[in-house]
VOMAR-438872 format. One line per 8 residues: number of its first residue (from 0); their letters; for each residue x, y, z of N, C-alpha, C, O. Coordinates in steps of 0.1 Angstrom, whole numbers. Layout:
BEGIN
NUM	a	X:Y:Z:X:Y:Z:X:Y:Z:X:Y:Z ~ ... $
This chain:
BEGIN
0	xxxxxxxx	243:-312:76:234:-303:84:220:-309:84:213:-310:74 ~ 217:-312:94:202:-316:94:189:-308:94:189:-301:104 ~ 181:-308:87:172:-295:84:160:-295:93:154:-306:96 ~ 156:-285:97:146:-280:101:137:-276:96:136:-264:95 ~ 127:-282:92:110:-280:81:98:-274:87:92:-284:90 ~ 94:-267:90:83:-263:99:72:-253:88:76:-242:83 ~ 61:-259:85:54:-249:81:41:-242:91:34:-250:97 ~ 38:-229:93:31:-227:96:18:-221:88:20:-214:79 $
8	xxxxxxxx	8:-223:91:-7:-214:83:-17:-206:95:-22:-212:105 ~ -17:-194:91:-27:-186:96:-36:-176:91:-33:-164:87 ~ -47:-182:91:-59:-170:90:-69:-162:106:-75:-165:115 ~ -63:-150:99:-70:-148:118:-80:-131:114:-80:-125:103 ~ -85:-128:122:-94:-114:119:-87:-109:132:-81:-117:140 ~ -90:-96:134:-85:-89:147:-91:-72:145:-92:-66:134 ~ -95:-67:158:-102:-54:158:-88:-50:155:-78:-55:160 ~ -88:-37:145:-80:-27:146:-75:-19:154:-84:-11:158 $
16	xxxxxxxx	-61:-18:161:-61:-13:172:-60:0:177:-57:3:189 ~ -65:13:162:-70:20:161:-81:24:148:-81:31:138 ~ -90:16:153:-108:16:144:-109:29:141:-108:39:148 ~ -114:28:122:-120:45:122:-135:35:114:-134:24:109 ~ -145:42:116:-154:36:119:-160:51:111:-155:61:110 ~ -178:46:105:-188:61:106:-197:52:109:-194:40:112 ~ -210:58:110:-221:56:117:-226:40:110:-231:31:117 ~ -224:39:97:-227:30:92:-215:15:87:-219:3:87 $
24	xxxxxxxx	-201:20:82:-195:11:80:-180:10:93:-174:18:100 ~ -178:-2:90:-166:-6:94:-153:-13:94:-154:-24:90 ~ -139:-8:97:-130:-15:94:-126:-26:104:-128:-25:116 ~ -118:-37:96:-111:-45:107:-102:-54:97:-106:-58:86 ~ -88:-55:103:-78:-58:101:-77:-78:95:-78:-87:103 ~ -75:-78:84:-75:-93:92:-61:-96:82:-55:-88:75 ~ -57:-113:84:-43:-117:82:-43:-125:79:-49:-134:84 ~ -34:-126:69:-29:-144:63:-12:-143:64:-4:-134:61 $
32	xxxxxxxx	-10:-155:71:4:-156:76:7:-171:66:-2:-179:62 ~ 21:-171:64:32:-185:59:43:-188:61:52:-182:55 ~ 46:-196:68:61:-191:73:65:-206:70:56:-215:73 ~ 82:-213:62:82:-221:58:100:-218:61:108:-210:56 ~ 102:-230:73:124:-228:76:129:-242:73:126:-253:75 ~ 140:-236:67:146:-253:63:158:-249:72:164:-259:74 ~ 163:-240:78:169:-239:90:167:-227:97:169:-216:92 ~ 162:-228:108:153:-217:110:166:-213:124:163:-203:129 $
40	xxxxxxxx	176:-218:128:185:-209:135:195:-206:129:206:-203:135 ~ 194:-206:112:205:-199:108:196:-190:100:201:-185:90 ~ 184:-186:103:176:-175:95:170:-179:82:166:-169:76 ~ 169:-191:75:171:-196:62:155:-200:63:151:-211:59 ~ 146:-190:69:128:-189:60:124:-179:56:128:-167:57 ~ 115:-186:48:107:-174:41:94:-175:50:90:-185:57 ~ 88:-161:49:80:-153:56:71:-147:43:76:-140:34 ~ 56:-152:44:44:-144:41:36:-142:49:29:-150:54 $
48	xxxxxxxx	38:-126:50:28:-122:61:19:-107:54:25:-97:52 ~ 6:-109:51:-3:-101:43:-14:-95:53:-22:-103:57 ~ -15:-88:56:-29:-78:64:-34:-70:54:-27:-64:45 ~ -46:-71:54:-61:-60:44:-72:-55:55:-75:-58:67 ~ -75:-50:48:-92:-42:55:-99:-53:49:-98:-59:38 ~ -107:-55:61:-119:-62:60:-133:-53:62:-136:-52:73 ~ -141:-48:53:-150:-37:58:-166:-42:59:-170:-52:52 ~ -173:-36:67:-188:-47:65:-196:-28:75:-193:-17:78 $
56	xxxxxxxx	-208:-38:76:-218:-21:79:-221:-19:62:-217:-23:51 ~ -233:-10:68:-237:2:54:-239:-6:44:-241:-18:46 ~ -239:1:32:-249:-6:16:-241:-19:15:-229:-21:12 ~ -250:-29:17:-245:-42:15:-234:-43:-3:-224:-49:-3 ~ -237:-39:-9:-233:-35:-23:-216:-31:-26:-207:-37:-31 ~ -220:-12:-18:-208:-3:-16:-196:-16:-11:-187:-20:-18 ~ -199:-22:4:-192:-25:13:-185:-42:5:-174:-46:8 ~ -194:-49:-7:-194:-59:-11:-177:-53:-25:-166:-58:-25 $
64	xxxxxxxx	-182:-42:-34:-171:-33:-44:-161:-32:-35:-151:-40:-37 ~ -160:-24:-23:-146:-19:-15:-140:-34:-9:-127:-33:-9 ~ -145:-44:-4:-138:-49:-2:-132:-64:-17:-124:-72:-14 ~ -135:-63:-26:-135:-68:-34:-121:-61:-45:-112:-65:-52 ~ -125:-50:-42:-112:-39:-49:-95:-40:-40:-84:-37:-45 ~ -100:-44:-23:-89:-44:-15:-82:-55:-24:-73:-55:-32 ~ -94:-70:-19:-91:-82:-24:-78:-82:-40:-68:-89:-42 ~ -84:-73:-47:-75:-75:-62:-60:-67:-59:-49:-71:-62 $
72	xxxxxxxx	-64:-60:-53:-52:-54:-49:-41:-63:-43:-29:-61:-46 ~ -45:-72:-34:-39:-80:-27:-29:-94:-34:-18:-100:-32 ~ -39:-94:-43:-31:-108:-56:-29:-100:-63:-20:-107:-69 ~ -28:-87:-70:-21:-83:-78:-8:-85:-75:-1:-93:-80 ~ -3:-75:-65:8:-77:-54:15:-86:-50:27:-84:-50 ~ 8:-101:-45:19:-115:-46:11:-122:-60:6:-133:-60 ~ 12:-115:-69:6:-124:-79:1:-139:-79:5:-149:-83 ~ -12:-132:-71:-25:-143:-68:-38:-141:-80:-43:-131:-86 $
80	xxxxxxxx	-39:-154:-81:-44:-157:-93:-61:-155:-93:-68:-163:-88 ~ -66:-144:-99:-79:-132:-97:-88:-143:-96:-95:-145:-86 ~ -87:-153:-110:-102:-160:-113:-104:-169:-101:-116:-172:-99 ~ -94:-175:-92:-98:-181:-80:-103:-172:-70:-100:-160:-72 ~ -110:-177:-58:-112:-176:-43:-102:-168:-40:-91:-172:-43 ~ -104:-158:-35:-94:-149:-28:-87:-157:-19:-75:-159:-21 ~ -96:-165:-7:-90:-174:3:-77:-183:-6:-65:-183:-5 ~ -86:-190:-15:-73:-195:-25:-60:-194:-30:-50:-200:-32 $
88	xxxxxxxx	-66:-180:-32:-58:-175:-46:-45:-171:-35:-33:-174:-37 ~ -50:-164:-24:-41:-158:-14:-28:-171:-6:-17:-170:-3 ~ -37:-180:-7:-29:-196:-2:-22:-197:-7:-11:-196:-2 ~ -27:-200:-26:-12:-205:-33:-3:-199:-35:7:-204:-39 ~ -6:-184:-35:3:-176:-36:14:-180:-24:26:-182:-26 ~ 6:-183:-9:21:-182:1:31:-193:1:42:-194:6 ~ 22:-201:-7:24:-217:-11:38:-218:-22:47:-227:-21 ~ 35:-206:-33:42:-207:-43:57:-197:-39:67:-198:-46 $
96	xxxxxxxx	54:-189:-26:66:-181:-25:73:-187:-16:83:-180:-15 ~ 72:-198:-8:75:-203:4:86:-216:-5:97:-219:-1 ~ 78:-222:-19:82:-231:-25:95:-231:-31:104:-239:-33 ~ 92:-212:-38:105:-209:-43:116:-207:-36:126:-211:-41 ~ 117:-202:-26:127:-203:-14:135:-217:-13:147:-219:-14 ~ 124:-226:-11:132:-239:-8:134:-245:-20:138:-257:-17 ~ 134:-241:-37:138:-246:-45:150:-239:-48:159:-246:-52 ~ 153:-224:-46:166:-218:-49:174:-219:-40:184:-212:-42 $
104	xxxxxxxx	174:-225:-28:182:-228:-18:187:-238:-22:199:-240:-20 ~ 180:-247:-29:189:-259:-36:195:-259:-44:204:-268:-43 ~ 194:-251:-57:200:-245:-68:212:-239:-64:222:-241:-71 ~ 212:-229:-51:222:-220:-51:222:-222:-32:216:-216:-23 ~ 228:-230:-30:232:-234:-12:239:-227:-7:243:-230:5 ~ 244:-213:-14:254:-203:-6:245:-193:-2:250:-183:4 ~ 232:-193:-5:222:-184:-2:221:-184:16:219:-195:23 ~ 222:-169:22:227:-167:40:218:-161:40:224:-153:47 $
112	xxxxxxxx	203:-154:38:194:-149:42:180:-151:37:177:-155:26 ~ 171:-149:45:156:-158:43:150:-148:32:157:-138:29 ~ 137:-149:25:132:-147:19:118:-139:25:113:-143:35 ~ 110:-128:17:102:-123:30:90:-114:16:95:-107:7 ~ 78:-116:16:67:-108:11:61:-99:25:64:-102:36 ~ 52:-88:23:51:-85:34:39:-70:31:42:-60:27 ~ 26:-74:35:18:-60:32:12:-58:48:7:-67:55 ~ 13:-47:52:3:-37:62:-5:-30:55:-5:-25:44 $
120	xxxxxxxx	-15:-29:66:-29:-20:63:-33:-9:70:-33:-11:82 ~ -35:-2:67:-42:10:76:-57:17:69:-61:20:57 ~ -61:18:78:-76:29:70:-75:43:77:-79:46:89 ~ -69:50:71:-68:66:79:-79:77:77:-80:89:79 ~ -86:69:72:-99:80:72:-111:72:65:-110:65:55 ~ -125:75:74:-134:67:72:-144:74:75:-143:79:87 ~ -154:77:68:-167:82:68:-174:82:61:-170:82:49 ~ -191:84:65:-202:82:57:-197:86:40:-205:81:31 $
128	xxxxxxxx	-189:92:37:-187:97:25:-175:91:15:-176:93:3 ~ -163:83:21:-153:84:19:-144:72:25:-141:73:36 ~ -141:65:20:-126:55:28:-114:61:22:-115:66:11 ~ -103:60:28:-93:58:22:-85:50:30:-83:52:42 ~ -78:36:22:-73:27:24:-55:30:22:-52:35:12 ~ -46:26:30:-33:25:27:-26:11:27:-27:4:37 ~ -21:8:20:-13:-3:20:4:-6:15:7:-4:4 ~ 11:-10:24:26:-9:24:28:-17:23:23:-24:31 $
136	xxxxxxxx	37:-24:14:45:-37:15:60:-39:7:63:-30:-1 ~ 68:-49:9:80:-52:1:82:-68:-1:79:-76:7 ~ 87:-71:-13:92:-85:-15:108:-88:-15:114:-87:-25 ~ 112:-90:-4:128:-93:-6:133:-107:-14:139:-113:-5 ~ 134:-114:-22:138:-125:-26:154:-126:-29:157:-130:-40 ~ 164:-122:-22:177:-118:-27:176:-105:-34:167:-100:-40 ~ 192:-99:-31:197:-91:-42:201:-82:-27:203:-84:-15 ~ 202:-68:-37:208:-59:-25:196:-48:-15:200:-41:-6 $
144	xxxxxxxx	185:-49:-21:173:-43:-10:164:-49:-15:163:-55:-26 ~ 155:-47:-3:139:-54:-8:133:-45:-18:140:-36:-21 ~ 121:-47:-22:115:-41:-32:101:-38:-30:91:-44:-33 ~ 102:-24:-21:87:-19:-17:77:-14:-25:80:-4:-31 ~ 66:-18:-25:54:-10:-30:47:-5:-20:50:-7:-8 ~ 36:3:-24:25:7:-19:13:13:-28:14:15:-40 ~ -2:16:-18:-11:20:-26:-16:28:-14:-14:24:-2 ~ -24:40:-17:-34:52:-13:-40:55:-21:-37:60:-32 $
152	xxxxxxxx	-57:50:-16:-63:56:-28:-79:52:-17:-81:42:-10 ~ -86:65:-20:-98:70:-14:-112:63:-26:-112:62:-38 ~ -121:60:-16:-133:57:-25:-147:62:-20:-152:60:-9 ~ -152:68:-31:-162:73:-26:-174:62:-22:-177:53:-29 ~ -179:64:-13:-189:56:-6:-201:60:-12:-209:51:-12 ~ -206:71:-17:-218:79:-17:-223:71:-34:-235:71:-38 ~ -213:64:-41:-214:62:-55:-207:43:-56:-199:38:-64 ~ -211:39:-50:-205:20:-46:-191:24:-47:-183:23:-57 $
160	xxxxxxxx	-189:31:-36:-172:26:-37:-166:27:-47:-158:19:-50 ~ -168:40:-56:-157:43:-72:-147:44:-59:-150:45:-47 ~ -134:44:-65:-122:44:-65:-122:64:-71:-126:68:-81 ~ -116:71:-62:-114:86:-68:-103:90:-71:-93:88:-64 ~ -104:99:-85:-93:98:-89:-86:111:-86:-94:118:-79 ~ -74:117:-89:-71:129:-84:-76:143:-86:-73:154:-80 ~ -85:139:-99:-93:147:-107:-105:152:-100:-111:162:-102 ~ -106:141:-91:-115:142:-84:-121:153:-68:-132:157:-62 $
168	xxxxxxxx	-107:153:-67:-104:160:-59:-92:173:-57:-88:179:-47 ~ -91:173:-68:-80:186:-69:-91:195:-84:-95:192:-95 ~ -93:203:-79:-97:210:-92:-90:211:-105:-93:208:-116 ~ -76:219:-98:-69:221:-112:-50:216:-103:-43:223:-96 ~ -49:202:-108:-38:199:-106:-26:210:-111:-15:210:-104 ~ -27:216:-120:-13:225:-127:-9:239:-112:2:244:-109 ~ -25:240:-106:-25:251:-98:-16:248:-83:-9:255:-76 ~ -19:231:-82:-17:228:-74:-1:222:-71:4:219:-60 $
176	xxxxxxxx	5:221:-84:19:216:-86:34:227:-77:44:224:-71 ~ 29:239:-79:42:242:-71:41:241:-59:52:239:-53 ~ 29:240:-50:28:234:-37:30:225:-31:33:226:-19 ~ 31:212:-39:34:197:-38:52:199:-40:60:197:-31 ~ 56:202:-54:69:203:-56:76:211:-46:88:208:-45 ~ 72:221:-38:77:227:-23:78:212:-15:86:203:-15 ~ 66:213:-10:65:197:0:75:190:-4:84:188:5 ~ 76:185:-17:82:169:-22:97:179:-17:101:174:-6 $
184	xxxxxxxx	103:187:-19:118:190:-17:124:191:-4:135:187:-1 ~ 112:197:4:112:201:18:110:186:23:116:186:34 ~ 104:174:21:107:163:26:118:155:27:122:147:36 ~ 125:161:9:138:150:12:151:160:12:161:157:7 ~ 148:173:19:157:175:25:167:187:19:178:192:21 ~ 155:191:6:161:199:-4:159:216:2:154:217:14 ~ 164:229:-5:155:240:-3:149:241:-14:152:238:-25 ~ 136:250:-7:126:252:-23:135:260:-39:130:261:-50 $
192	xxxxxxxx	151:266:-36:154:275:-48:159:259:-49:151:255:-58 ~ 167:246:-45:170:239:-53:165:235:-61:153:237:-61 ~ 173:222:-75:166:223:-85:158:210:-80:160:205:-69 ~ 149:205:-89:140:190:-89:148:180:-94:148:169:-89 ~ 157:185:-104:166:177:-107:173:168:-97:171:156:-97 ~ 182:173:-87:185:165:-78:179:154:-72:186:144:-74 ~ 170:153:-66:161:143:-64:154:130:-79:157:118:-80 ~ 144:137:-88:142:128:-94:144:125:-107:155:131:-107 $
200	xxxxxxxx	144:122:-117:147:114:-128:153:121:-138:143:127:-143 ~ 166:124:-146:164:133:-155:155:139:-166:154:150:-171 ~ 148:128:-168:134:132:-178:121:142:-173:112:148:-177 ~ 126:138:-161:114:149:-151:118:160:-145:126:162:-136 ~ 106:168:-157:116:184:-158:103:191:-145:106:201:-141 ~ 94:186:-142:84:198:-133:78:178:-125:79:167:-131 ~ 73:182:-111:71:175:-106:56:171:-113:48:180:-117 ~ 52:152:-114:39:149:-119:29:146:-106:32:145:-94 $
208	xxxxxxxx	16:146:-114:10:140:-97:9:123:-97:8:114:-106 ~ 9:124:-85:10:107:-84:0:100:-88:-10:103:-94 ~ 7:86:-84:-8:79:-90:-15:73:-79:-24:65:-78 ~ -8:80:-69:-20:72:-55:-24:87:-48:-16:96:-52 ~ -31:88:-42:-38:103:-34:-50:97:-27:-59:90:-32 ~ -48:102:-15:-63:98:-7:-68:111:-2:-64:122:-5 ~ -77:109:5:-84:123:17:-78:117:28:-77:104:29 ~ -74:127:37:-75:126:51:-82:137:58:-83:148:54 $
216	xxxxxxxx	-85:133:69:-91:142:76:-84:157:82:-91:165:89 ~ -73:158:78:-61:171:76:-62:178:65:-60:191:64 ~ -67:169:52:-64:173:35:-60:161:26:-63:149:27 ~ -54:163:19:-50:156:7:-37:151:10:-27:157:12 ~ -39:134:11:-28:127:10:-19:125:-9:-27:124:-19 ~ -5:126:-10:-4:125:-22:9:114:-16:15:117:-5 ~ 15:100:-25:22:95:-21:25:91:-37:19:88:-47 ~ 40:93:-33:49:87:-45:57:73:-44:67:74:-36 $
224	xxxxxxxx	54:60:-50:60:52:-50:78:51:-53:85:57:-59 ~ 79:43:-46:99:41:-49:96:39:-64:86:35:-68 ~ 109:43:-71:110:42:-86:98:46:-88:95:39:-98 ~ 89:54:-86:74:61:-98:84:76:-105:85:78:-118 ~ 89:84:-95:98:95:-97:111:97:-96:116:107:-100 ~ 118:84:-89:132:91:-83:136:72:-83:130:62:-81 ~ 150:75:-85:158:61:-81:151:60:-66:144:67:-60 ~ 159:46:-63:155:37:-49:164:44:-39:163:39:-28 $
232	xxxxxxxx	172:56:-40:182:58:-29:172:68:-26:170:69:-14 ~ 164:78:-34:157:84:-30:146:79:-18:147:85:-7 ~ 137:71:-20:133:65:-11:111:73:-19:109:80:-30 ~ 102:68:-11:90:71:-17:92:85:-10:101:90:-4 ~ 79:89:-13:71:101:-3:60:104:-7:55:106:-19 ~ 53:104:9:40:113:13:39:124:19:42:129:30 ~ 35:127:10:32:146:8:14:148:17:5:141:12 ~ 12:157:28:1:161:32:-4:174:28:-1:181:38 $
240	xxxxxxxx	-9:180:21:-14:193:17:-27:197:20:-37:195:14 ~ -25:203:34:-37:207:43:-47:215:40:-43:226:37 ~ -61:214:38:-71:217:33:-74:232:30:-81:237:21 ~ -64:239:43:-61:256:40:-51:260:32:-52:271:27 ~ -41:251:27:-30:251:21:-36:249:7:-30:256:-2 ~ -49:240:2:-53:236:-8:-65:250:-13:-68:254:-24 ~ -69:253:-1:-81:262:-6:-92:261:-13:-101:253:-11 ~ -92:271:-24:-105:264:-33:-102:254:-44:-110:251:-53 $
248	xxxxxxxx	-88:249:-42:-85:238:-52:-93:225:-44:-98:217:-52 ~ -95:222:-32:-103:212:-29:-115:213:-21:-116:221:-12 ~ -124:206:-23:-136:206:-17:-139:197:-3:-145:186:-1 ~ -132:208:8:-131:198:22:-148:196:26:-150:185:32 ~ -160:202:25:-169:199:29:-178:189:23:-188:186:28 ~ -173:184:9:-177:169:1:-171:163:5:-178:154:3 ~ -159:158:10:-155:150:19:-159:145:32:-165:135:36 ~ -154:156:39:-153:152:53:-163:159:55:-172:150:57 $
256	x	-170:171:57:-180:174:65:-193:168:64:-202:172:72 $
């Protein structure tokens, strides 16, 4: 069989093609692509394809932490190596996943499907006060499903960009637990008398709060990672708990107003 080699590289920036924007900062989408086929009409490449927020406007400082916190996030995830150049660190990573592909295809030549890393970005809420960033991704390298992560998590602008925690914004998480554990049931399909048991883990006797939560401009984002609560058949979830629904457990006018 004669092989087909083609590598591709791309760095590109692009307006978001739904911008949330405040008076002072801004979002925009940008991308590092890698695409690497040793037979590319029998499907046999690997694919890295990574999108982050790029943010600029406002406190040279704030906007210097937020985008530097995306940045770590991003090599954490294809384990890119911190003490280099982001640009770098981001390369060899697509370098080193593109490599492994075409080393275990030689190892193991009955291998029939391509290899794939993969993050999107979104900014769903943006203002003088507040970002909150989302990011989705999965790494398929063989086996029987890919293996998705993600991250939600709001930062306050008013303080360089802390990272906020749920403490931050829920008063009293305990008050707030049968509300969420409604939601979380009612998403995957449960009724609220069923137990929790069904859904997630036998050790988890009362639902926990996550470890990602943003603001949106509705209320309080809460999102649970695959495997954080529940096997992978379960699947993740994001929970919205609207700012009427939260009441005096959250403070919608330090946010958004």
């Amino acid at each position: 069989m004669a092989a087909i080699c083609t590598i591709t590289l791309l760095f590109c920036k692009s307006k978001d093609s739904n911008p949330q924007s405040s008076a002072q900062m801004k979002s925009e989408s940008s991308q590092y692509s890698k695409r690497h086929c040793v037979d590319e009409a029998k499907g046999l490449c690997a694919i890295f394809d990574i999108s982050y927020p790029v943010f600029s406007g406002g406190d040279a400082a704030t906007v210097a932490a937020l985008n530097k916190s995306v940045q770590n996030y991003v090599l954490s995830a294809v384990g890119g190596n911190a003490q280099s150049s982001f640009a770098l660190a981001l390369d060899s990573a697509g370098l080193l996943f593109t490599q492994m592909y075409t080393d275990d295809l030689k190892d193991i030549p009955e291998i029939t499907l391509g290899y794939a890393t993969e993050i999107k970005d979104t900014v769903p809420f943006l203002n003088a006060k507040v970002a909150t960033i989302q990011m989705d991704g999965y790494s398929f390298t063989g086996g029987a499903h890919p293996n998705p992560f993600g991250l939600l998590v709001s930062y306050d602008l008013t303080k360089g960009a802390r990272p906020l925690e749920i403490t931050d914004l829920i008063s009293d998480t305990n008050a707030v637990r049968p509300a969420l554990e409604k939601a979380y049931k009612i998403l995957k399909g449960l009724k609220e008398s069923d137990a929790l048991s069904n859904l997630v883990y036998p050790e988890i006797k009362q639902l926990p709060m996550p470890a990602n939560v943003g603001v949106a401009a509705e209320g309080i984002r809460f999102y649970y990672n695959v495997y954080e609560i529940a096997p992978y058949a379960v699947g993740d979830g994001v929970i919205l708990l609207t700012w009427e629904q939260l009441g005096s457990l959250a403070d919608r006018k330090r946010w958004v107003e």
